[in-house]
Backbone bond lengths (Angstrom), bond angles and torsions (degrees), N, CA, C in turn:
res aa  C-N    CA-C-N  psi(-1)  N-CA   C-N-CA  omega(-1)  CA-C   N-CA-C  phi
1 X - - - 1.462 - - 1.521 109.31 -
2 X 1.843 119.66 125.28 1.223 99.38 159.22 1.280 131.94 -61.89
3 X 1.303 109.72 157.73 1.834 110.88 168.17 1.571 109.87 -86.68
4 X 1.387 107.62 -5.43 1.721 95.02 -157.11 1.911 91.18 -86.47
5 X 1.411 99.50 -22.04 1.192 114.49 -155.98 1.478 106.74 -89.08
6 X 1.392 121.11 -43.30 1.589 117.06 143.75 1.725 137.65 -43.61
7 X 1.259 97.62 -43.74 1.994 98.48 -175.99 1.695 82.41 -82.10
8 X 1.304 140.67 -23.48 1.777 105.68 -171.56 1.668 95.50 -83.51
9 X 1.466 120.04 -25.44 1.139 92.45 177.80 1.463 127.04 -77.35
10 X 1.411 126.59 -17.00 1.350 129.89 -165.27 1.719 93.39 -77.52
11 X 1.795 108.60 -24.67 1.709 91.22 -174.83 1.701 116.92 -88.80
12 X 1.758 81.73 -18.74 1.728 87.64 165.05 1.804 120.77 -60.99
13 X 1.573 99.35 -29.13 1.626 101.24 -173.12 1.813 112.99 -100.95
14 X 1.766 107.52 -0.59 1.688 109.00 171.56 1.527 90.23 -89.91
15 X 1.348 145.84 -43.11 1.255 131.30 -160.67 1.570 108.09 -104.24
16 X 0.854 136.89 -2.95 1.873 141.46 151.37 1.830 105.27 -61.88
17 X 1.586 121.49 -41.17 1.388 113.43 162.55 1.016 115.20 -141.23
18 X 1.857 106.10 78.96 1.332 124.46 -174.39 1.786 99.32 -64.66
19 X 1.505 128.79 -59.70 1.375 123.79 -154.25 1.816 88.80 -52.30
20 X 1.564 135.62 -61.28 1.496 154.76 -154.90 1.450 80.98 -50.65
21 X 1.709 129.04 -78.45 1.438 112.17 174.04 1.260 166.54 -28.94
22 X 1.552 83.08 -31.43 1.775 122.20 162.07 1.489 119.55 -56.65
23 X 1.545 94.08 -61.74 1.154 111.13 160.97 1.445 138.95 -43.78
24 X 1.280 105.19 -39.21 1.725 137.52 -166.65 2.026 76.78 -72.96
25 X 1.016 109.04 -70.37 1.862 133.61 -139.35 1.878 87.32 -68.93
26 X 1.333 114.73 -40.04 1.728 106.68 169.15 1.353 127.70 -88.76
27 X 1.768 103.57 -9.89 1.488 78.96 -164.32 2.299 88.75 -101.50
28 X 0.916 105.57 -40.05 1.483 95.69 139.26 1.600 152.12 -21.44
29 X 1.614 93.41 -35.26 1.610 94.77 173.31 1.283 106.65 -116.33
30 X 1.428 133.74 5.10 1.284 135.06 166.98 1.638 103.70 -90.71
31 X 1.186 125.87 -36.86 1.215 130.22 -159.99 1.917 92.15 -82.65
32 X 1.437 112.20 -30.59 1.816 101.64 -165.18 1.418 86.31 -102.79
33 X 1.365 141.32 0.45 1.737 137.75 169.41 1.453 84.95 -73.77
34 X 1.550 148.83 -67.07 1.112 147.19 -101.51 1.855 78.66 -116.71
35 X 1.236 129.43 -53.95 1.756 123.98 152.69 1.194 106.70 -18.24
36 X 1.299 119.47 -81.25 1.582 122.23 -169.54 0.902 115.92 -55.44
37 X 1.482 113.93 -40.32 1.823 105.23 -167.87 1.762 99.72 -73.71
38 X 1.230 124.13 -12.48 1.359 128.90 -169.60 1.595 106.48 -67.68
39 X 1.325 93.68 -75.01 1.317 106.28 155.27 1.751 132.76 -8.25
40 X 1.641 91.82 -70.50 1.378 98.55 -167.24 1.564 115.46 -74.53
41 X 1.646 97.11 -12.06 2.034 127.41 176.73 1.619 89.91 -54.08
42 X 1.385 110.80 -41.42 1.752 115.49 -152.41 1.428 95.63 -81.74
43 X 1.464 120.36 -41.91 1.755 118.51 -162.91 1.786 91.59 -87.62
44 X 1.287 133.71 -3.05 1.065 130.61 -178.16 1.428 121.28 -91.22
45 X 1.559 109.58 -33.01 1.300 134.28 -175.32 1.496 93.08 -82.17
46 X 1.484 134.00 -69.82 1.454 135.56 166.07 1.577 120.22 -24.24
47 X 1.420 112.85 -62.65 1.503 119.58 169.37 1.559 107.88 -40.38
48 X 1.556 100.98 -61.13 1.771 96.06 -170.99 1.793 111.54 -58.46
49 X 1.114 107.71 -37.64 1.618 106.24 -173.41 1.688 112.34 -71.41
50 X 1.470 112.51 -34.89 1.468 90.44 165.30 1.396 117.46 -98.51
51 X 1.183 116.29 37.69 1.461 111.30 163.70 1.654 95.62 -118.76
52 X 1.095 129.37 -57.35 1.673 109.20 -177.13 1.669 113.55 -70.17
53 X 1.821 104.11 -22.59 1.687 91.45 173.39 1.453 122.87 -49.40
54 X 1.150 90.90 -14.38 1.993 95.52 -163.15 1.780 98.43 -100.75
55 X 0.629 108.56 -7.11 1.891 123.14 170.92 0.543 126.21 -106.29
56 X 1.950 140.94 -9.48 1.004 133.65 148.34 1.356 136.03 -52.70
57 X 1.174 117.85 152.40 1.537 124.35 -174.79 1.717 120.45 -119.06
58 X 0.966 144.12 119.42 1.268 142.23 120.01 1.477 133.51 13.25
59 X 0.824 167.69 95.01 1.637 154.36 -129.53 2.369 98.46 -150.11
60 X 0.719 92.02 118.59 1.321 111.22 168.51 1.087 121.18 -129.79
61 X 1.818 114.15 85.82 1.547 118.19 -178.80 1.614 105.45 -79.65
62 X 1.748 99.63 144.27 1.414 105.31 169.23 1.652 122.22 -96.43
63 X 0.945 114.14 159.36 1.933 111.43 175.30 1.326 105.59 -85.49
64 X 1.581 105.42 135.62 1.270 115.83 175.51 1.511 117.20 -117.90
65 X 1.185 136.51 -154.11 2.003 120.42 -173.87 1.591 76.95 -87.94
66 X 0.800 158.39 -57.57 1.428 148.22 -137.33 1.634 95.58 -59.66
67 X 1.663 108.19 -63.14 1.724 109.55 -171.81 1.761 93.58 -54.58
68 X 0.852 111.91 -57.98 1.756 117.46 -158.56 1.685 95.50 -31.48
69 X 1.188 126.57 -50.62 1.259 139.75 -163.81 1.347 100.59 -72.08
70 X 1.293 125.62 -34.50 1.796 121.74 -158.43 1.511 101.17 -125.04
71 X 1.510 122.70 -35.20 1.188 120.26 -133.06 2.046 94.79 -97.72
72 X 1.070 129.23 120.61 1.873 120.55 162.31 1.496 111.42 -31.40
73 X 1.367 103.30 -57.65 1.761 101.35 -167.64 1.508 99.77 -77.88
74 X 1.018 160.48 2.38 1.080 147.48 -172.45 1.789 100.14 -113.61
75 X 1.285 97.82 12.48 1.860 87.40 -163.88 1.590 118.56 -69.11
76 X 1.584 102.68 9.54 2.018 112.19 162.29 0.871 106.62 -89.29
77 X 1.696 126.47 -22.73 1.945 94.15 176.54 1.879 78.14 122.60
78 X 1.712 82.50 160.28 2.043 95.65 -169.42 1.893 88.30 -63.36
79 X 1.617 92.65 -176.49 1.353 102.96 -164.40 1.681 91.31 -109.01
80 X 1.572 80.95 147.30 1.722 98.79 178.57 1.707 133.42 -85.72
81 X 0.870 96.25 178.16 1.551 79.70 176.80 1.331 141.56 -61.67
82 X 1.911 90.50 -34.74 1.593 129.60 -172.70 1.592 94.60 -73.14
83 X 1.394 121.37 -26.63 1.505 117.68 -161.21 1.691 88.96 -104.39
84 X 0.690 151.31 -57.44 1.775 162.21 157.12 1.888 101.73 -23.04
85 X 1.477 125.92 -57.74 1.288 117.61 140.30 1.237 134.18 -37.79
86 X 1.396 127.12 -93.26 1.311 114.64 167.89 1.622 137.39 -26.38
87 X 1.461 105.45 -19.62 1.340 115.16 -163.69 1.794 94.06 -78.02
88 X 1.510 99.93 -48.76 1.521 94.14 -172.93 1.447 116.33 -111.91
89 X 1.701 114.28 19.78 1.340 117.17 118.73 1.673 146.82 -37.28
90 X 1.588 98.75 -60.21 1.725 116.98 155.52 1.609 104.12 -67.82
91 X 0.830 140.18 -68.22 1.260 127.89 -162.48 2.019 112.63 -53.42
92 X 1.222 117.67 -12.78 1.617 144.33 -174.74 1.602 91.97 -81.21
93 X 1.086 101.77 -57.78 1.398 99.64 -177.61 1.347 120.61 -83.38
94 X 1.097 133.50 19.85 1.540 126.16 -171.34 1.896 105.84 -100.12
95 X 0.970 116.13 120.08 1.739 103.54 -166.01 1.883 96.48 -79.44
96 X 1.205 114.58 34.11 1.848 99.54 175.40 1.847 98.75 -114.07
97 X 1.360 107.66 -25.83 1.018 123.73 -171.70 1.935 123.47 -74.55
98 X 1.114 111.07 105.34 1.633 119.35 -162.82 1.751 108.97 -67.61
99 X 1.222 80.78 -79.71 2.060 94.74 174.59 1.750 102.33 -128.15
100 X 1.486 85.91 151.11 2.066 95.50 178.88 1.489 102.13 -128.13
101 X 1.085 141.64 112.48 1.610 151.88 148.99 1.271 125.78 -63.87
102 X 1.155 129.47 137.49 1.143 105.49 -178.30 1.440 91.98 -124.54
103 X 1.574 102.02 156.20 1.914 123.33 -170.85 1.704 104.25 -111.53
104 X 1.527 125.26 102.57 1.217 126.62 164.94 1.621 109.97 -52.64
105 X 1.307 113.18 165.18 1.456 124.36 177.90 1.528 98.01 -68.48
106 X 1.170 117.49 -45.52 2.000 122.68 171.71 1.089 94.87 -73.75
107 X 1.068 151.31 -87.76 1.614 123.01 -169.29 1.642 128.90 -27.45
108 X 1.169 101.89 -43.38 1.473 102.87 171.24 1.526 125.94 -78.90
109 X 1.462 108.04 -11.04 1.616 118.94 149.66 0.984 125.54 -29.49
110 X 1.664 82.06 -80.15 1.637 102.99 -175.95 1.356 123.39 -65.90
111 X 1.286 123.07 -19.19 1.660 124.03 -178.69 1.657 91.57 -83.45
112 X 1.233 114.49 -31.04 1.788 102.54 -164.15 1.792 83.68 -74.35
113 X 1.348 119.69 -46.80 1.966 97.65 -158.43 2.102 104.48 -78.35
114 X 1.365 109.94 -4.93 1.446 105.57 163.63 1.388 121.52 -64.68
115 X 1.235 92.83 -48.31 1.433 104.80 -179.82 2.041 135.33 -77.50
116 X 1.685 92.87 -30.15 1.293 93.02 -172.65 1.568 95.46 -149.46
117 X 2.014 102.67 46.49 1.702 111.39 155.38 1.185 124.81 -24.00
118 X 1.618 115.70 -62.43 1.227 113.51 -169.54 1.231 141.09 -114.36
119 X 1.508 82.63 27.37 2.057 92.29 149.25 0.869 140.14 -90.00
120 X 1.290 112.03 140.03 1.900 106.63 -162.45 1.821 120.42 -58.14
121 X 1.305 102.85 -25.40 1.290 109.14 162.58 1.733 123.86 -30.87
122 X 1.726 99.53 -73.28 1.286 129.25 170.91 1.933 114.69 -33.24
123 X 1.233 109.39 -50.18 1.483 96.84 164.38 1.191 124.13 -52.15
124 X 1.922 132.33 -63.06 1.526 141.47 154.61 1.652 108.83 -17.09
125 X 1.218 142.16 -52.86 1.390 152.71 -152.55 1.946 93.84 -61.78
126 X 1.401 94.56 141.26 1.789 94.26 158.98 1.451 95.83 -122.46
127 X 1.786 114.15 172.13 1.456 102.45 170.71 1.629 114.24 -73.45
128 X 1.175 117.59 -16.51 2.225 120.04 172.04 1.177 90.15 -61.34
129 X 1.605 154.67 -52.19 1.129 151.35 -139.61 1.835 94.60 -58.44
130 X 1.807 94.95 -54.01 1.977 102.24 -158.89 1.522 93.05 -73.33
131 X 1.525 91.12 158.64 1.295 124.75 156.98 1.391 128.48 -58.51
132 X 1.464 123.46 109.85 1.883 128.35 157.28 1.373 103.36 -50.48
133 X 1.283 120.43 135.37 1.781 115.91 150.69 1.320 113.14 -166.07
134 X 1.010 123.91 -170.09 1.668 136.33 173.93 0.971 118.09 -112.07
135 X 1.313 108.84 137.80 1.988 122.39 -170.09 1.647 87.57 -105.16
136 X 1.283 138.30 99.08 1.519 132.56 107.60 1.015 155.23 -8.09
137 X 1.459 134.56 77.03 1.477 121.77 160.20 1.324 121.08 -93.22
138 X 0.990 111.50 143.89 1.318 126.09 -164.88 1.829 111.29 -110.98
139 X 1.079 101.13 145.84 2.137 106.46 -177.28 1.541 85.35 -62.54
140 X 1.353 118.84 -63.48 1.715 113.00 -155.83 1.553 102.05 -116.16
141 X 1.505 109.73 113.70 1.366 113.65 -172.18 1.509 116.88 -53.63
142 X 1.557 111.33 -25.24 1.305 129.14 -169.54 1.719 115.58 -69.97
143 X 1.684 102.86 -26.19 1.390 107.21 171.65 1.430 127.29 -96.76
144 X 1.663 110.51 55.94 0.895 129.83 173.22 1.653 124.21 -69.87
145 X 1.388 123.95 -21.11 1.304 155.66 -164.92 1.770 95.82 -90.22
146 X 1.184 128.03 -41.63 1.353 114.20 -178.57 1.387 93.72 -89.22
147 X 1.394 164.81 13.31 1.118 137.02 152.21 1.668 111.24 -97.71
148 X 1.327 98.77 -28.09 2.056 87.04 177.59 1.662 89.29 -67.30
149 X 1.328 133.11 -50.61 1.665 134.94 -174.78 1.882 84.09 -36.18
150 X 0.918 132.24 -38.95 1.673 100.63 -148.76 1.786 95.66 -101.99
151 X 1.337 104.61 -26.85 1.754 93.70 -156.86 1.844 83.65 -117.34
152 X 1.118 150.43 -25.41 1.044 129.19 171.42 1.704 120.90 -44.63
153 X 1.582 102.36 133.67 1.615 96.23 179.67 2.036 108.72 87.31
154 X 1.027 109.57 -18.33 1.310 105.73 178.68 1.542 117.73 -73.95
155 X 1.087 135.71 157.15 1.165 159.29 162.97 1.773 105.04 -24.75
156 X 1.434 123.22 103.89 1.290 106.94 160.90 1.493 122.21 96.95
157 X 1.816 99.03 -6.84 1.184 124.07 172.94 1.237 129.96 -98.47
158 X 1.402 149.35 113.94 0.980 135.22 -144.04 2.056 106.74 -109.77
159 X 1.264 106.62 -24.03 1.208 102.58 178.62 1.465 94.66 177.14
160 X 1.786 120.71 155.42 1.333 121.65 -179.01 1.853 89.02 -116.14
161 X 1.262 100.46 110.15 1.933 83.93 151.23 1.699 122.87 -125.50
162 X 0.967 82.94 148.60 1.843 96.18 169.73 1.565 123.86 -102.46
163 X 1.087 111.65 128.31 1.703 136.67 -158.51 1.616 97.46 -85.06
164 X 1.400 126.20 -14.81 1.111 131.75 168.41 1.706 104.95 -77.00
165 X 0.986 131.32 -27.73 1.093 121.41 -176.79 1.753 111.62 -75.79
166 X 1.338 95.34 -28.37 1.500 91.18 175.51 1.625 119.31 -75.75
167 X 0.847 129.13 -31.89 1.437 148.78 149.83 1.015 128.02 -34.42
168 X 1.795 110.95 -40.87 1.529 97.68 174.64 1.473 114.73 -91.77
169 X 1.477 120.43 -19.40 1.406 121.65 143.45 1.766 119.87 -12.89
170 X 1.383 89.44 -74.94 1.712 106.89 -173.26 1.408 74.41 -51.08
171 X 1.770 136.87 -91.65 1.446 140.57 -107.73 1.574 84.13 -63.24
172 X 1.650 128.20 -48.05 1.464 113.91 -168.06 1.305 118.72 -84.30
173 X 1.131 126.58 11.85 1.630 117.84 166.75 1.989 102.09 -86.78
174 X 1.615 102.29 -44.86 1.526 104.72 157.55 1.443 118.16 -37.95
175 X 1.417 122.70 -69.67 1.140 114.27 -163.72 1.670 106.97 -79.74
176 X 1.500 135.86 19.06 1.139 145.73 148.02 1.017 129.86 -70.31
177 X 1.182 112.72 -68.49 1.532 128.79 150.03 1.914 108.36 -42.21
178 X 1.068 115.63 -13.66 1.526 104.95 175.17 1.552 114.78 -94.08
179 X 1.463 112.28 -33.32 1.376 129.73 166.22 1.493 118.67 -64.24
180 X 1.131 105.49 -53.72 1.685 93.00 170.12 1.544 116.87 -65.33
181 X 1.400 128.04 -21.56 1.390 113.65 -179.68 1.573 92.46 -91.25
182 X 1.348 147.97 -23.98 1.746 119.30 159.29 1.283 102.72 -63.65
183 X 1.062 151.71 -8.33 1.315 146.91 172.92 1.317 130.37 -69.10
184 X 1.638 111.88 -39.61 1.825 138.64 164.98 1.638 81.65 -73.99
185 X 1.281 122.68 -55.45 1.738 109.81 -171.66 1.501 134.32 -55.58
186 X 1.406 105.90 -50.35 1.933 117.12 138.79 1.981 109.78 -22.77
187 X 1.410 92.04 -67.23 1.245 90.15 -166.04 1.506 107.83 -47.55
188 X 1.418 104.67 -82.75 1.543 119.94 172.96 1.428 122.69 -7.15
189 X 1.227 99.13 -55.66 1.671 120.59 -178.65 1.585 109.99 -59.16
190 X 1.308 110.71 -57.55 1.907 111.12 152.51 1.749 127.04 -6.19
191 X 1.746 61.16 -87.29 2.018 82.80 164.06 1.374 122.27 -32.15
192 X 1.639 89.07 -72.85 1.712 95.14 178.74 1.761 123.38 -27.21
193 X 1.594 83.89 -59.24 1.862 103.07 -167.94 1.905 96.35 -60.31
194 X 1.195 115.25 -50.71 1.128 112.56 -152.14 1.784 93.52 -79.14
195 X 1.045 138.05 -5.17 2.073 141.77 160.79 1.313 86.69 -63.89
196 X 1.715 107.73 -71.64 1.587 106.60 -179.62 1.321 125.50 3.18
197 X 1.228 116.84 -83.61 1.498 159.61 -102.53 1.347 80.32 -125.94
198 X 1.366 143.85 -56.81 1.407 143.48 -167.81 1.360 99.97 -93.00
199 X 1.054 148.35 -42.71 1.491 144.14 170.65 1.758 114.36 -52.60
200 X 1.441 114.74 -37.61 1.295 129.18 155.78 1.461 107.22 -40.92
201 X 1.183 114.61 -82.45 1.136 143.27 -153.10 1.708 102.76 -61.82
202 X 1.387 122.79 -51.41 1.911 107.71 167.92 1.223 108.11 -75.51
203 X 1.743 133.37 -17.06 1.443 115.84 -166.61 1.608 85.82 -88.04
204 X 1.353 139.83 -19.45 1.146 109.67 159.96 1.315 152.82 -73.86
205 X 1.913 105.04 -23.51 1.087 115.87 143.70 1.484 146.98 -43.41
206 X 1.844 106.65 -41.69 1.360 98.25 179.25 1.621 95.23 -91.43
207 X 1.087 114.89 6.54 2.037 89.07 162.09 1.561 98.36 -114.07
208 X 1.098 140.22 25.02 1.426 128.75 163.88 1.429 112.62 -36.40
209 X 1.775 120.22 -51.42 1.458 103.47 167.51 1.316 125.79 -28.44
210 X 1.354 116.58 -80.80 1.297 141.16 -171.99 1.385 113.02 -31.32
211 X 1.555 100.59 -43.84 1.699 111.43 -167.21 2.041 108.30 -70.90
212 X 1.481 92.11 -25.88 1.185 128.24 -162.07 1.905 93.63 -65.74
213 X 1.031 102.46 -75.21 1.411 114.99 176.59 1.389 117.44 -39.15
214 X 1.742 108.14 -57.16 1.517 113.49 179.58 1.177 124.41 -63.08
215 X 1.559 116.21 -21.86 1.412 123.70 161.58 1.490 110.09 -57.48
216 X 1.116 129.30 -52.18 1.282 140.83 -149.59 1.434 93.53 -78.22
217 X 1.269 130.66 -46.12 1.947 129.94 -176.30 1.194 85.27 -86.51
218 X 1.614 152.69 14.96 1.674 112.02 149.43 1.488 117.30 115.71
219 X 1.755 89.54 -11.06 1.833 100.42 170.15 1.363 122.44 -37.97
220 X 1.160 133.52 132.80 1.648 120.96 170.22 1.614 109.83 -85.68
221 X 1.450 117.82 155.98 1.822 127.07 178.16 1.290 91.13 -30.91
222 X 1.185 117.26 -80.18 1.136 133.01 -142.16 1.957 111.90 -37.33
223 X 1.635 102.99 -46.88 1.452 128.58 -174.14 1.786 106.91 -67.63
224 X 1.113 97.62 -42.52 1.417 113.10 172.59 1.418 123.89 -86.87
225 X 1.131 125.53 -11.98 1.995 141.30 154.64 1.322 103.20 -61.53
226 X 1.978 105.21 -71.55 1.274 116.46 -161.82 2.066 128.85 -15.11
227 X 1.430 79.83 -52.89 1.961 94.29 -176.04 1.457 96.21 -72.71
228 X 1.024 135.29 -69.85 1.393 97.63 174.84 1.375 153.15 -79.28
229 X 1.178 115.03 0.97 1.363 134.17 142.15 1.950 112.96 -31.97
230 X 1.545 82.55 -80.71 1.563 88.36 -178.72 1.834 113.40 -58.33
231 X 1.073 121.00 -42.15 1.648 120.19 157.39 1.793 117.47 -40.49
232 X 1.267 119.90 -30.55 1.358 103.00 164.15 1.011 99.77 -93.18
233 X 1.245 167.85 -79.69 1.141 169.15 112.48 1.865 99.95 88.05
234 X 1.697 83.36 -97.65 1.203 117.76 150.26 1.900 109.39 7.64
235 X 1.355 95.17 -85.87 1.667 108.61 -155.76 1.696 98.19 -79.12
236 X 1.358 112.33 -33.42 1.698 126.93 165.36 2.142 98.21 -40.95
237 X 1.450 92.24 -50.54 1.609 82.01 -163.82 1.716 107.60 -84.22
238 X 1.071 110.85 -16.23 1.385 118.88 169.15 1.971 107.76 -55.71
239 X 1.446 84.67 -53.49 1.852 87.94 -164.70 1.852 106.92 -62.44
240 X 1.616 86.90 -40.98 1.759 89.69 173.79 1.648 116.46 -70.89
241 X 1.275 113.92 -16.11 1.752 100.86 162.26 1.541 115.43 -63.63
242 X 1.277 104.15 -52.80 1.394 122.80 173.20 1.520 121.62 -38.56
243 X 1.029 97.85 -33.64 1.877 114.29 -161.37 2.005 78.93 -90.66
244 X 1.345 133.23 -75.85 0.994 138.79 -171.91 1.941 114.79 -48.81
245 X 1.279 103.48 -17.60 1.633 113.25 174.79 2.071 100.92 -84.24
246 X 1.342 121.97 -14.46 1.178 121.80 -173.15 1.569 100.24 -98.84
247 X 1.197 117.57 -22.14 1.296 105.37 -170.85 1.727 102.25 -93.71
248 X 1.167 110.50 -35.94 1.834 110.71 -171.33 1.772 83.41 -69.37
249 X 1.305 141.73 -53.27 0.946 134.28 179.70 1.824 134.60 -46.24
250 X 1.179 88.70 -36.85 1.835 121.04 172.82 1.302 99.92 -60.72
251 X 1.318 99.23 -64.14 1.896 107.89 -178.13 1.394 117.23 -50.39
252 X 1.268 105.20 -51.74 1.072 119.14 172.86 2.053 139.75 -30.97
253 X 1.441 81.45 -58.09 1.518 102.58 -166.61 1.775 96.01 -115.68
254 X 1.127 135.62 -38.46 1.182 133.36 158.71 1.290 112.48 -57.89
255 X 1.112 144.81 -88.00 1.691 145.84 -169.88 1.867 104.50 -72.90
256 X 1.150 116.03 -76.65 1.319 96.47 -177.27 1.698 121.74 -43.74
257 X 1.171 116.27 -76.11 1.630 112.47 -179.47 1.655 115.63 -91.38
258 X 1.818 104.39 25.26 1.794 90.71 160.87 1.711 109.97 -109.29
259 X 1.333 90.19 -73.80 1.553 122.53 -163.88 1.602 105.83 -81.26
260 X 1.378 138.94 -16.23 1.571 163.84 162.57 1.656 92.47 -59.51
261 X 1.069 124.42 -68.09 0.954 124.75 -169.83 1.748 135.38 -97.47
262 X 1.281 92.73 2.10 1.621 103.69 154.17 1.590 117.87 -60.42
263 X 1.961 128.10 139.51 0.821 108.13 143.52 1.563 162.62 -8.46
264 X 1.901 75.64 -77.05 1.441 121.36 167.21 1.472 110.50 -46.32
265 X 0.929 131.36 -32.27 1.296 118.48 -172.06 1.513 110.66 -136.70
266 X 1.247 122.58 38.00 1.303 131.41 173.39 1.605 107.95 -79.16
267 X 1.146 119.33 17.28 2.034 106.33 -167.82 1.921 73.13 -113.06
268 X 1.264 128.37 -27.68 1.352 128.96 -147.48 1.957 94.35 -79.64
269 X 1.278 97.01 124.66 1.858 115.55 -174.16 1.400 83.37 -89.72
270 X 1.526 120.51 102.37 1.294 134.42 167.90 2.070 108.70 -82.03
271 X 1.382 108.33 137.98 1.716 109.53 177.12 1.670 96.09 -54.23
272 X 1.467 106.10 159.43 1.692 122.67 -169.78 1.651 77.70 -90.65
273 X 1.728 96.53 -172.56 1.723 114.28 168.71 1.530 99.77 -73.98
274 X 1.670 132.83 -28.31 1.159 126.42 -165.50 1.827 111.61 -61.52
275 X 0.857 95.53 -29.22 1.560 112.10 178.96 2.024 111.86 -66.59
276 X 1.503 115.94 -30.27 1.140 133.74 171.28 1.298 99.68 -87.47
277 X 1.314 114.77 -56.40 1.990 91.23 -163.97 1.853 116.62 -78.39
278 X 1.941 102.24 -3.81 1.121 71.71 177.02 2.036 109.15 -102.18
279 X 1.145 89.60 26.02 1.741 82.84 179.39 1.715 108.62 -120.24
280 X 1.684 113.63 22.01 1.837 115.00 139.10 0.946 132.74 -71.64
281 X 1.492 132.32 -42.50 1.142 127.42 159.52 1.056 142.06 -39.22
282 X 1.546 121.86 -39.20 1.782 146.89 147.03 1.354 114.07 -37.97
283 X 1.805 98.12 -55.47 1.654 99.67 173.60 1.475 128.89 -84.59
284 X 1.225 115.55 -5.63 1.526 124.14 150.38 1.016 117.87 -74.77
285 X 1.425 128.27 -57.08 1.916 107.57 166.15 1.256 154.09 -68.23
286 X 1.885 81.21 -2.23 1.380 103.52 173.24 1.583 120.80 -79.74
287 X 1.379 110.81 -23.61 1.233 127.63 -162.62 1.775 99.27 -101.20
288 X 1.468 103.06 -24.94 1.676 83.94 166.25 0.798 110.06 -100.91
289 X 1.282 166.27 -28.20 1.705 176.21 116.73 1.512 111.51 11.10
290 X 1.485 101.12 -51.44 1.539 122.28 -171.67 1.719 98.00 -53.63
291 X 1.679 98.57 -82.91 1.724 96.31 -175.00 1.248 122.61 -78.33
292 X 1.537 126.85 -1.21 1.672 116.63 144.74 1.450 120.38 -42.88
293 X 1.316 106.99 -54.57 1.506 109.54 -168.81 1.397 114.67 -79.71
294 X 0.994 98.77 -22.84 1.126 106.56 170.39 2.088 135.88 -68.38
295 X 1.419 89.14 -35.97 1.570 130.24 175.18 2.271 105.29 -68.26
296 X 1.679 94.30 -46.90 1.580 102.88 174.50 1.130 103.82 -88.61
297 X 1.687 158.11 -6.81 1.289 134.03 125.41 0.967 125.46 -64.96
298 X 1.465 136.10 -0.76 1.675 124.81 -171.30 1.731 79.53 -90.71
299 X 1.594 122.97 -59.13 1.318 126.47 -170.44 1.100 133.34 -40.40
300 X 1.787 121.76 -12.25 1.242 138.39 -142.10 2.029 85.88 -111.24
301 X 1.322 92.20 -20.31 1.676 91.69 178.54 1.278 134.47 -128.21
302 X 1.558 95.93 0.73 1.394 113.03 -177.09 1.807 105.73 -112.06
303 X 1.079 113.63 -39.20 1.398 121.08 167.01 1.461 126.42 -112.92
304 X 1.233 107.05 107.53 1.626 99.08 -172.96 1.519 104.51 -114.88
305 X 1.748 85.21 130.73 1.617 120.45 -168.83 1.484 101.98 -108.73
């Protein structure tokens, strides 16, 4: 097969249905941007969970006269010394349990007026008001369930919470928000195939002559597929450059000089570029692979060789 004789035809068949190509080349690179960005939703959501999984804490609030007065579980009265010992006696011995801290009622003062000075609340507060307890880390964040099992309900205890629970809150509204955008991407991808599939389908029509002839001197399918094959191809790999110019760009100006450099969000373990460069390659072969194959089933019924 010539080559010279293939690339004039694929440019004869991108500019005969330039608007259909257009089409092909956006709805293609929105649909494999919205892939990637899916993707990178997943290595982003992962990054964050093992970086705060491993920072989470355990929380074992104690009762103080305040709960005793208001609180059900506290209805013996604040916790004693003997029970404040023992407590992180058992907790010493538990083999899930890494390091245990313990939080004075003044310690927890002072972290509540660092943190939340200027709420009007925060003036009203005394340090008797806060809660004593123990900060927990645990080897496996997941075995959070055998320590409320042991100290929930006990004497002097006012409540067990886990900071993982708040987290996975956050992690599933993330991974919601990640599902509905493969979801616009499904869609998209439709689209794509189905431009495909119709862009095939008139560029084969208005050269039916041509095809017509080459049949007739002895051409094989294959010689006579080829050009349009490589014509979706073609505009497939165009849209997936395109799609891959939004994401180095995304990264770019979104995380490096947006959200990177907020205060506010400096605790947040943002994905590196390694995480971007290695998911172009995927979206470059995806994008030529996709409407090739796509291009040799439309052909199989629209042009018969």
């Amino acid at each position: 097969m010539r080559a010279q004789f293939v690339l004039s035809e694929i440019g004869v068949g991108l500019r005969r249905n330039l608007t259909m190509t257009f089409a092909v080349i956006v709805s293609v690179a929105l649909s494999l941007a919205l892939f990637g960005g899916s993707l990178l939703m997943s290595d982003q959501v992962n990054t964050m969970k093992g970086y705060w999984y491993d920072k989470v804490n355990v929380s074992i609030f104690l009762c103080n006269k305040s709960d005793a007065e208001s609180d059900p579980n506290c209805a013996k009265g604040a916790v004693t010394s003997e029970q404040k010992e023992q407590i992180q006696a058992d907790l010493k011995k538990m083999s899930v349990v890494d390091t245990v801290a313990y939080e004075s009622s003044d310690q927890a003062y002072k972290h509540y007026k660092e943190q939340f000075g200027d709420s009007p609340l925060a003036s009203s507060l005394t340090p008797d008001q806060m809660q004593e307890s123990y900060r927990i880390k645990l080897k496996d964040p997941e075995k959070y369930q055998v320590i409320a099992t042991a100290f929930d309900g006990r004497d002097g205890v006012q409540s067990v919470q886990d900071q993982k629970g708040i987290l996975d809150n956050l992690f599933g509204l993330l991974n919601g928000m990640n599902w509905a955008a493969r979801a616009v991407m499904a869609m998209m991808l439709v689209v794509a195939l189905m431009l495909i599939v119709n862009t095939v389908r008139v560029s084969a029509f208005s050269r039916r002559r041509e095809t017509g002839i080459m049949r007739l001197v002895g051409a094989s399918g294959f010689y006579i597929q080829a050009p349009f094959i490589a014509e979706a191809a073609v505009a497939g790999l165009i849209g997936g450059g395109v799609a891959c110019g939004f994401l180095v760009i995304a990264r770019y100006f979104i995380i490096d000089h947006g959200l990177a450099l907020s205060e506010k969000l400096n605790l947040i373990n943002f994905i590196g570029w390694d995480a971007v460069l290695t998911k172009l390659p995927l979206i470059l072969a995806t994008s030529l692979l996709m409407p090739a194959l796509a291009a040799f089933f439309a052909l199989r019924k629209y042009l018969k060789v």
